[in-house]
C-alpha positions in Angstrom: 0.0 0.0 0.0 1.8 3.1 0.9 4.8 3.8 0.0 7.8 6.7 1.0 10.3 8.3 -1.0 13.2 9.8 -0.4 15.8 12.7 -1.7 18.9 13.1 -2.4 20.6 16.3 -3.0 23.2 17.0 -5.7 25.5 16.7 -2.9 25.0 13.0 -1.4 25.8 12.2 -4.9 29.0 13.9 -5.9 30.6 12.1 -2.7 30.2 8.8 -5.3 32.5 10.9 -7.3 35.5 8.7 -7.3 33.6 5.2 -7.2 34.3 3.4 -10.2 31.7 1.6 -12.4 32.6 -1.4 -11.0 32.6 -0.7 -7.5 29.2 1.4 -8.2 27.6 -2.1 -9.9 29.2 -4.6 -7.0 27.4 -1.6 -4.0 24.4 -1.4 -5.6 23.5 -4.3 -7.8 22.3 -3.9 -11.4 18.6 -2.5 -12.3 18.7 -4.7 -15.2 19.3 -7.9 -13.0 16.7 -6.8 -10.7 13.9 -6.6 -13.6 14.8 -9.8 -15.1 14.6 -11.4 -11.0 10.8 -9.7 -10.2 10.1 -10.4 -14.2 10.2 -13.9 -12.7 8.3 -13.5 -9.4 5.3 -12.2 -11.5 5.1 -14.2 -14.5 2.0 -15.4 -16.2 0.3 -18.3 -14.6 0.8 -21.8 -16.0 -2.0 -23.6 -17.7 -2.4 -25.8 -14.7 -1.6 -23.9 -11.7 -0.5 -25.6 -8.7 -1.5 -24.0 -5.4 2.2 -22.4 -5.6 1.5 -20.2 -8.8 -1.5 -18.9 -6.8 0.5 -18.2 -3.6 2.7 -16.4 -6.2 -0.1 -13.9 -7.6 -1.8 -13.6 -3.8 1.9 -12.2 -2.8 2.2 -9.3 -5.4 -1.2 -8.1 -3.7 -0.8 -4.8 -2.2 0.3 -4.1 1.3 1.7 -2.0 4.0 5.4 -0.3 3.7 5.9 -3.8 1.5 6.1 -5.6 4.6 4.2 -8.6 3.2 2.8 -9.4 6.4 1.0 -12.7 5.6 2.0 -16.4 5.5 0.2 -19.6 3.5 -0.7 -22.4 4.9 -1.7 -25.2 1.9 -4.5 -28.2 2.6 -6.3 -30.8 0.8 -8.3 -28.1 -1.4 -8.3 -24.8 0.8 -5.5 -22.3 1.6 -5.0 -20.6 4.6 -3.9 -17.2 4.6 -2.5 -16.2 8.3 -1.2 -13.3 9.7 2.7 -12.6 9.8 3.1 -10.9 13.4 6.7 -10.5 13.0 6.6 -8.4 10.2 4.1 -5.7 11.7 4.9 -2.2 12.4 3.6 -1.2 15.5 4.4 2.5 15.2 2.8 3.2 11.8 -0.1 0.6 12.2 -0.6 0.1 16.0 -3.6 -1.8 15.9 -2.7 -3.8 13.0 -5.5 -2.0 10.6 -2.5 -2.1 7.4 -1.7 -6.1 8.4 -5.4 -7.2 8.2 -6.1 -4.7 5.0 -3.1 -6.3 3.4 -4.5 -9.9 4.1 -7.9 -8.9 2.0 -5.9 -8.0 -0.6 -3.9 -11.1 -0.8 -7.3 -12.9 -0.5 -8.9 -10.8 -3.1 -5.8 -11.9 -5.9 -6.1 -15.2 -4.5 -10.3 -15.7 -5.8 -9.1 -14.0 -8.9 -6.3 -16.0 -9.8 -8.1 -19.5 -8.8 -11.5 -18.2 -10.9 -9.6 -18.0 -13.6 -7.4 -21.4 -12.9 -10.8 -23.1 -13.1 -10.7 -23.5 -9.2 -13.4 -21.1 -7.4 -14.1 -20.6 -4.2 -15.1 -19.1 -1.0 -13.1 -16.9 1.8 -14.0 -17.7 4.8 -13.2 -14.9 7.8 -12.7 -16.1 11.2 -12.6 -13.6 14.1 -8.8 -13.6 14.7 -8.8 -12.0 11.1 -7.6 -16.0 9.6 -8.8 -16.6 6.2 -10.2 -19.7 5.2 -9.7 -20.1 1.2 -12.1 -23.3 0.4 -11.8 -24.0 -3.6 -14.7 -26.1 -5.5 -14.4 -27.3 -9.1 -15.9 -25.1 -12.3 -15.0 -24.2 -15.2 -12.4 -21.0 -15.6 -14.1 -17.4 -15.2 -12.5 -14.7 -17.7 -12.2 -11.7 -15.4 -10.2 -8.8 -16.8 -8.7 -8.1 -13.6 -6.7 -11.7 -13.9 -4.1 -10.0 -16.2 -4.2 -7.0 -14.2 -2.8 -8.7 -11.0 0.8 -9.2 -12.6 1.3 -5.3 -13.6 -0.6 -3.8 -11.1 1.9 -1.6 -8.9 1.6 1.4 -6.5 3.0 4.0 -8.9 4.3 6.9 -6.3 5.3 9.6 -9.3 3.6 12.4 -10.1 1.1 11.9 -12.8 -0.4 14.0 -16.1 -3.2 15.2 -15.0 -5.7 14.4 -17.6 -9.0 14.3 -16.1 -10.7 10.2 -16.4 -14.2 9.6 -18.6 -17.4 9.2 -16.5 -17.8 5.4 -17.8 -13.4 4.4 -16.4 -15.0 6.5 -12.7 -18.2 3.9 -13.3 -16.0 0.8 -14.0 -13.9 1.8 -10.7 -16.6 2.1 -8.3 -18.6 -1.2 -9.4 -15.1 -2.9 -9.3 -14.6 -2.0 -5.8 -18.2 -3.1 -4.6 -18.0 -5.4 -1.1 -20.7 -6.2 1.3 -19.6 -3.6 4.6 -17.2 -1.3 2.6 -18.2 2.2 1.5 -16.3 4.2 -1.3 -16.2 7.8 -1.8 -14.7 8.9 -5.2 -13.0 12.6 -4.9 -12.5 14.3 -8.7 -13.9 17.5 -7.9 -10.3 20.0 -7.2 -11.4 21.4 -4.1 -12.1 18.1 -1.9 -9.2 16.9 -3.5 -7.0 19.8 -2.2 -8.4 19.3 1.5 -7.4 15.5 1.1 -3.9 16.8 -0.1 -4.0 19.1 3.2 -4.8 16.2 5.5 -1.7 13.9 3.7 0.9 16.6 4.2 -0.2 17.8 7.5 -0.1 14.0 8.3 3.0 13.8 6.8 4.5 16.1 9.4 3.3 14.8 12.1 4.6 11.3 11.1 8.0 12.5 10.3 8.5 14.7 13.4 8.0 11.3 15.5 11.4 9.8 16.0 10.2 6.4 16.1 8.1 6.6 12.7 11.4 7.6 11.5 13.4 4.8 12.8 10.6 2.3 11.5 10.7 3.5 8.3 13.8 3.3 8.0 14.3 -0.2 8.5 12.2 -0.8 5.5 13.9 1.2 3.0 16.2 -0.6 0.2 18.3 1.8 -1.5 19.5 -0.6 -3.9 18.9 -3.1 -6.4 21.2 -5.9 -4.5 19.7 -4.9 -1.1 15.8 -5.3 -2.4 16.4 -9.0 -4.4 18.2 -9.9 -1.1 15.4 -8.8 0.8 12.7 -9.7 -1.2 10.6 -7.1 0.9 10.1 -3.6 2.1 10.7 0.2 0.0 12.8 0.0 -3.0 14.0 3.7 -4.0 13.6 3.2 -7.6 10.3 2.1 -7.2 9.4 5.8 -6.1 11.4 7.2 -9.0 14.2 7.5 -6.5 18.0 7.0 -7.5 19.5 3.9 -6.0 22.5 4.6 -3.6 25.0 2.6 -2.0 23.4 1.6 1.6 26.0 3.2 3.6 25.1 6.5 1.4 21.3 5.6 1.0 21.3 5.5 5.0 23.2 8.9 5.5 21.0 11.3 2.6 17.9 9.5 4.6 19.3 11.3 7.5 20.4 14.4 6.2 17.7 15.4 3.1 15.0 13.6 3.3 12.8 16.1 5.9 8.8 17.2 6.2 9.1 20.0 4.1 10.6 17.9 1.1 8.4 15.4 1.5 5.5 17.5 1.9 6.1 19.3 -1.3 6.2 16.5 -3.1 3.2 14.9 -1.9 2.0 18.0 -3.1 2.8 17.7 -6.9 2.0 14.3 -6.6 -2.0 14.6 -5.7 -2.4 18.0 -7.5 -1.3 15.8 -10.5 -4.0 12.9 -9.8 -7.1 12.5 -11.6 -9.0 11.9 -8.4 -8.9 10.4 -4.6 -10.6 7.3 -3.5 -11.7 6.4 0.6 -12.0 3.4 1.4 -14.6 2.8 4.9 -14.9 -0.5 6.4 -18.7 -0.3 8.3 -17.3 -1.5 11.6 -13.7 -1.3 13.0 -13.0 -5.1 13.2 -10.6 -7.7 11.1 -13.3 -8.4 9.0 -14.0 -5.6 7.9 -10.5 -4.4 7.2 -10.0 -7.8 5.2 -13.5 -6.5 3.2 -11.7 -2.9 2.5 -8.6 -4.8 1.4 -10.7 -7.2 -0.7 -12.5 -3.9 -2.5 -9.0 -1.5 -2.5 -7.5 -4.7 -4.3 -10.1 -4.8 -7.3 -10.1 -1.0 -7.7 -6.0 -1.3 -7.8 -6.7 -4.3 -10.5 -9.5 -2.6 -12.5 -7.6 1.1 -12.8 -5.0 -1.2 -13.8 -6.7 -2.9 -16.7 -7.9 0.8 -17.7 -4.4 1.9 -18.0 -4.2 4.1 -15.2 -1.7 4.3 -12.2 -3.1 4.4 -8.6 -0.8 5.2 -5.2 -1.4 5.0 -1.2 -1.7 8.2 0.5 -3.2 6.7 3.9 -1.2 9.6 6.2 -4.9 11.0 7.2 -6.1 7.5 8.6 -2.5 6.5 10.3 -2.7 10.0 11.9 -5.5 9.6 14.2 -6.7 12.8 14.8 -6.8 13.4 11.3 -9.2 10.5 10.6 -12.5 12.5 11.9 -11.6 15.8 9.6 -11.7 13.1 6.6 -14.8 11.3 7.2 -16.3 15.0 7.3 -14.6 16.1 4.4 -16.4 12.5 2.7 -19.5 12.9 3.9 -19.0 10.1 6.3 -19.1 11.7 9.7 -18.2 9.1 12.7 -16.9 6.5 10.6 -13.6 5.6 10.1 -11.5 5.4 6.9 -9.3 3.0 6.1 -7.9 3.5 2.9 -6.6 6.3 0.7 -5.7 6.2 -2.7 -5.2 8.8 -5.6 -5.4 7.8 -9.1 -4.5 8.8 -12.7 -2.7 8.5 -15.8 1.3 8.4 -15.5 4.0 6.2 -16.4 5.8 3.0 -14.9 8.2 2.2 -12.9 9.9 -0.9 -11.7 7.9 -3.0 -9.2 8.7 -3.5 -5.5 10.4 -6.6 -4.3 8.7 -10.0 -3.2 9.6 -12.7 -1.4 10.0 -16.4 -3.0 6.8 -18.6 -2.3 9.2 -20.9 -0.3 9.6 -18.0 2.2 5.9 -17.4 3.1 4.9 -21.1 3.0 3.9 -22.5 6.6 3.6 -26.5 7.1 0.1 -27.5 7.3 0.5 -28.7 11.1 1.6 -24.7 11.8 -0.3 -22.5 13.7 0.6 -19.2 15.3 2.5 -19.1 18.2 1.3 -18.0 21.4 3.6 -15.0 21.7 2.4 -13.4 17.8 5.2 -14.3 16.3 5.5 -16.3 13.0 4.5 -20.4 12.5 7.6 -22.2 11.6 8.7 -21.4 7.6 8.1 -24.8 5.4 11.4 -26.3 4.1 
């Protein structure tokens, strides 16, 4: 889901000045390399998918800071898709809103992918936020959103600006429809400019807490080596960011990359959108964040398939007192949102990292331990 930047000055990068090419490539890795290794990760399904090729396409679901806070648990026709407590971040997402919102949109990828494989079936939401995926047998549903699920990514650049057609704003909103989640679509330039308020003065806040700082900063991978070894969390190039060094990606983190940057950019980015969309879960429970995942998913999938670019801007509902002055601004007084996105036409960039299926496979026998943290990894 959302996603941060970072900027570095003309002077962070002249002190690469007497790096060679071949000590640049060995520090940082080859962009190249790293589109030929997530080329791989998101290749079209096989004719026959095995439950592995649709754990591959639930993983390149959407999700918090690229955490990928979920593991699979396979079973005599169901899959399991369980929280990942050790990857949470407890100072962005304290109550673990992002975790569960990331699950539903793993789920949602999950009943696309096996429609189309021929293998329907049900999710099944149990009150720990667990999801029960039970398949049946039926012939393969053609849903454009399938091909979407491979080249959807969270584009955080600024876009063009062009204004989207009536029947693309239609196509979103019935895309996104989900018993227990509301959607309010923002195209009008003065709502849109109190969201852009809200984001930046959430922004600030955020980045004036030392602790959100020191979070997000374990998540960040300046490089292409650093993100394929990784498999997770904020690749700069996949903000439009240049890739760094770590050692040097760490140190113009702390020295350039402050509110007022960031706020400005945020700025450019949302004036250039085509619109906002708010997503609001009818009660504040798992289930209903897995619900808001499951309908943020398909409207990521469908603006997708209509060529346009989508991006998380969810500082006005990790800010908490922020969240009231948007549900007024949406018409949606004493509800809370869940999810903000902003939408438009722009170009691509490379896709965020993933993990191998291996690494977020549990053994059947695996539950959760006691203490939160992760079931045991399968072999």
């Amino acid at each position: 889901m959302r996603r941060r930047g970072f900027l570095v000055g003309a002077g962070a990068a002249l002190l690469l000045g007497g790096l060679g090419a071949y000590g640049w490539r060995s520090a940082v890795g080859s962009l190249s390399d790293y589109a030929r290794h997530v080329g791989g990760l998101r290749a079209p399904l096989p004719a026959d998918p095995t439950d592995r090729d649709l754990v591959r396409y639930a993983a390149l679901a959407a999700n918090g800071h690229n955490t990928q806070p979920w593991r699979f648990r396979l079973a005599e026709g169901a899959m399991d898709i369980l929280p990942d407590f050790s990857r949470t971040t407890h100072i962005v997402d304290p109550d673990d809103h992002h975790l569960f919102v990331s699950l539903g949109c793993a789920t949602e990828n999950l009943a696309i992918a096996a429609a189309a494989a021929g293998r329907p079936g049900e999710a099944r939401i149990d009150p720990e936020g667990f999801v029960h995926f039970a398949y049946s047998a039926g012939p393969s549903r053609s849903d454009p959103l399938f091909a979407a699920i491979p080249r959807r990514q969270s584009t955080r650049s600024e876009y063009d600006g062009r204004a989207i057609a009536a029947a693309d704003l239609e196509t979103l909103r019935k895309a996104a429809e989900e018993p227990g989640v509301r959607l309010v679509l923002l195209t009008e330039r003065a709502r849109i400019d109190q969201v852009r308020d809200l984001v930046i003065a959430g922004n600030t806040a955020q980045m004036q807490d030392p602790a959100f700082m020191a979070e997000l900063k374990q998540w960040l991978r300046f490089n292409p080596r650093s993100a394929i070894e990784a498999g997770d969390g904020l690749f700069a190039a996949a903000s439009g960011n240049p890739v760094l060094p770590d050692s040097l990606g760490r140190l113009a983190f702390d020295t350039v990359f402050t509110a007022a940057g960031e706020g400005d950019k945020y700025a450019r980015q949302i004036d250039s959108s085509a619109g906002i969309a708010v997503f609001l879960g009818e009660r504040e429970d798992k289930a209903h964040w897995i619900a808001v995942g499951r309908a943020c998913q398909r409207f990521a999938l469908a603006a997708t398939a209509l060529g346009l670019k989508h991006a998380f801007v969810n500082q006005p509902v990790e800010v908490a007192p922020l969240r009231s002055d948007l549900a007024a601004l949406v018409g949606e007084p004493g509800v809370r949102p869940d999810i903000v996105m902003r939408f438009g036409y722009g170009r691509d960039l490379p896709f965020s990292p993933r993990r191998p299926v291996d690494d977020v496979l549990v053994a059947a026998s695996d539950a959760q331990a006691p203490d939160g943290t992760a079931p045991r990894r399968t072999a």
